[in-house]
N, C-alpha and C positions, 0 to 999 in steps of 0.2 A: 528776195531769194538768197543773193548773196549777203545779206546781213542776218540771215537765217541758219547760213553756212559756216558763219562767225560765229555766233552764236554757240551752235551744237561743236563745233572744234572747240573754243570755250570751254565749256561743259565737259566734255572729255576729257582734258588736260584737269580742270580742276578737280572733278568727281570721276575719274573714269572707272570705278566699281559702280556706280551708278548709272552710267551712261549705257555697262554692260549690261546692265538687267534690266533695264529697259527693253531691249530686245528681247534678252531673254524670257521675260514673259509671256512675248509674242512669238516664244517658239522659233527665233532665230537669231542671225549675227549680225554685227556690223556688216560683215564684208559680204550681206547675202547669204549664205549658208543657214541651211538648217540644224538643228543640234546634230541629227548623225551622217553629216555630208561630210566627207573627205575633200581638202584640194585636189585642185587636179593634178594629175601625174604623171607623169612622163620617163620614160628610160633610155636611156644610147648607150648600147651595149661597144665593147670593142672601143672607145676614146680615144685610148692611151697606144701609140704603136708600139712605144717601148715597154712596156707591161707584158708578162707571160697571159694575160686578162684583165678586164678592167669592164667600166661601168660606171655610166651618170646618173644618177637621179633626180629632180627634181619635185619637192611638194608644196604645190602651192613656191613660196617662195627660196624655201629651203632649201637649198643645193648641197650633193654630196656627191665625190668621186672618189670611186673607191679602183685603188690599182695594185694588183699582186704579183708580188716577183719568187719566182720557185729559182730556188739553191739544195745542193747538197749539203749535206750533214751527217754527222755519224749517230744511230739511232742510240737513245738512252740506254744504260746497261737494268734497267727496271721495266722498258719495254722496248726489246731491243727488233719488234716485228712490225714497231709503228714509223710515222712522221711525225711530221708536227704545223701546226697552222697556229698564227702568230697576229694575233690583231693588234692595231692600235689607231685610235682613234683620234686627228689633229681636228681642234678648235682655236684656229690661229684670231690672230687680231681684224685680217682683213673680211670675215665673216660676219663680226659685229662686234661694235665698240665696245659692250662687254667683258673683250677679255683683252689678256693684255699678255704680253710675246715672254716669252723664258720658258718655264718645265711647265709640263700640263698641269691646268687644275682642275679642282676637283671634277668639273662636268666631264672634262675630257677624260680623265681617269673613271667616272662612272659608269661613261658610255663604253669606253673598251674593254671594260670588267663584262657590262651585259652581254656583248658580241663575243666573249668570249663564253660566256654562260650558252647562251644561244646554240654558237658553235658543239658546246661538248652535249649537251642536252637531246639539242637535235637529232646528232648523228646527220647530220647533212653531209657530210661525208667519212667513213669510216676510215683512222688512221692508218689502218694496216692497210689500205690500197695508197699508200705513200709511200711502203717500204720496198726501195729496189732489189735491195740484199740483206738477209736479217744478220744485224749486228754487225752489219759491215757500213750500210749506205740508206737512206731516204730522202725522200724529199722533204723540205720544209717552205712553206708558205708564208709568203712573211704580204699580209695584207694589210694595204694602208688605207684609210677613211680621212679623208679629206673635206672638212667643211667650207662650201666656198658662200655659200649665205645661208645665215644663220637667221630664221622665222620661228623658230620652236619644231618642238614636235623631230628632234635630232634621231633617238631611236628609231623609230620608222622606218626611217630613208637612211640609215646604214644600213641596218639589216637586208633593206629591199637591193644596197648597191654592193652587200659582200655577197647575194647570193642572187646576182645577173651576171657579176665579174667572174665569182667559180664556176658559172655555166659557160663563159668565156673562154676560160683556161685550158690552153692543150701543152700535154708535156711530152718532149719527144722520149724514142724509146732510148732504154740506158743498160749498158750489160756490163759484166765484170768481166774484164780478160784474167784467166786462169794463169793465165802467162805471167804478166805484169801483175797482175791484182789490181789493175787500174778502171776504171772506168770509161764506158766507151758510150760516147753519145750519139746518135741517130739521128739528124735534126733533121731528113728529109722523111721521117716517121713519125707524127704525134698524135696525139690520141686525148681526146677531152676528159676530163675528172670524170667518175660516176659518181653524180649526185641524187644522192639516195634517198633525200628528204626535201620539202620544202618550207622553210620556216617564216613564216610572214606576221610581223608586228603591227597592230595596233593599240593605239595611246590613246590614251581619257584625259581631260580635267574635270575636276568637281567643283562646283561652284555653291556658295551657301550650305556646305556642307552636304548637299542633296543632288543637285541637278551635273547633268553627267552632259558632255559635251566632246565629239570624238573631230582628234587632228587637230591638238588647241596651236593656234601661232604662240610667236614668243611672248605676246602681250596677253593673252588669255591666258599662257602658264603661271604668267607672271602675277595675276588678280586671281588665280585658282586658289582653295583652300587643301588641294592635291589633285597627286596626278597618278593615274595606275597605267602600265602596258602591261598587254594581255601575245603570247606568241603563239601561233597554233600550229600545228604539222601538217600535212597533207593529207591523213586519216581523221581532220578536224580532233587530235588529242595536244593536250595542253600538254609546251615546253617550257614555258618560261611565263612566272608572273613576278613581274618587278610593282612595287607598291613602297615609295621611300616615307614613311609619317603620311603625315598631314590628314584629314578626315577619312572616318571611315565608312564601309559601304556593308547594306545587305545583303544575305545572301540573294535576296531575288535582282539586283541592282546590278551585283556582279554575274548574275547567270545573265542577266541583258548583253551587260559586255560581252561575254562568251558569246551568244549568240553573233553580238555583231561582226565579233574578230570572225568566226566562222564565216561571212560573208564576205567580209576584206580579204579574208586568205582566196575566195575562186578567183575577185576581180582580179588581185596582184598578179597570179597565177596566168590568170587568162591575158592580162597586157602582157606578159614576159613571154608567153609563147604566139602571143603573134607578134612582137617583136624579131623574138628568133627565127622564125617560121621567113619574115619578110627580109631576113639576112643571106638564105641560102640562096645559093644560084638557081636561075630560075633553068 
């Protein structure tokens, strides 16, 4: 058995496009899973104490915390009745030898482009319920995504930890003294965002051009011949389809996906509210 185990470790290291379709023919994965099983997934909302809100996620291996800190700021003179939310997305070195420590790259930079896509797309929360005073004061949201293990499948679990943390977030009340012109904060008065939408990701890889595999690890990304995320709203309508190269898909292949994102969006939904649910005082 154990030279059996030798063997197939073998195998994988030297063929491991090979090793994978082995299974895959049998309609499953190494690690167990079927083509459309998600790892499993887990949320801890509230982390962070220093954080106005925050939020862990884990998928399968993949860890991500996401913590947001609300500041003042003077609203833009082009939209001077909004805020502003601020993503950025750290893939530091300690998440996976991959990457390596100085300015982000490229991955980092793609993934905070998407959250940001996400973000305006959605409407998961409407700017203008961020402005305290127009043209005078707002809030801005400066939200950080923190990779602390890096398995693939990164999208996902940001998106799932910048919209547990905005459910997190309460801002106290804030007024303008007529007197002063000053602002006056409230901190024994806060009040949670209203989150308006719900945006919930899921990620494909393609395999042989053909075969579709949902929540690929970083090693199935990595033997994929492409990867699509599909984002869906809480009306099941499409916000966001990131799709970078790599092979392409039928329309019937991608109305699959659609369907499935449709079904990942109630699970996500339903873990995050009995999460919150199990939060409140009893």
């Amino acid at each position: 058995m154990r030279a059996g185990g030798k063997m197939a470790a073998g195998f994988k290291t030297v063929e491991p496009l090979e090793y994978y379709r082995r299974f895959l023919k049998e309609n499953c994965r190494p690690d167990g899973r079927e083509l459309g099983e998600f790892r499993t997934t887990t949320v801890n909302i509230g982390s962070i104490s220093t954080a106005d809100g925050s939020a862990l996620v884990k998928l399968g291996n993949t860890t991500v915390i996401c913590g947001i800190k609300a500041e003042f700021a003077a609203p833009s003179t082009d939209a001077p009745d909004k805020g502003y939310v601020v993503p950025n997305v750290d893939l530091p070195p300690l998440c996976s030898s991959r990457f390596r420590s100085g300015p982000p790259g490229e991955k980092a930079q793609v993934a905070s482009q998407f959250i940001a896509d996400v973000i305006e797309n959605s409407q998961i929360i409407q700017k203008e319920d961020l402005c305290i005073s127009q043209g005078k004061l707002a809030w801005v949201l400066y939200c950080d995504l923190i990779c602390l293990d890096y398995d693939g499948n990164i999208l996902d679990a940001c998106t799932f930890a910048l919209l547990a943390a905005l459910k997190n977030v309460q801002l106290p009340e804030v007024t303008i003294n007529e007197e002063t012109a000053l602002a006056e904060v409230n901190l024994k008065k806060k009040s949670h965002l209203n989150i308006r939408n719900y945006p919930v990701a899921t990620s494909f890889a393609i395999f042989d051009d053909t075969l579709l595999i949902v929540d690929p690890t970083g090693e199935e990304e990595h033997l994929a011949t492409g990867t699509l995320t599909i984002v869906m709203d809480t009306g099941g309508k499409l916000c966001c389809l990131y799709k970078p190269g790599g092979s392409g898909l039928t329309g019937a292949k991608l109305q699959d996906c659609m369907s499935r994102a449709v079904t990942r969006h109630k699970e996500v939904k339903k873990l995050m509210d009995e999460v919150i649910q199990s939060m409140k005082p009893k």
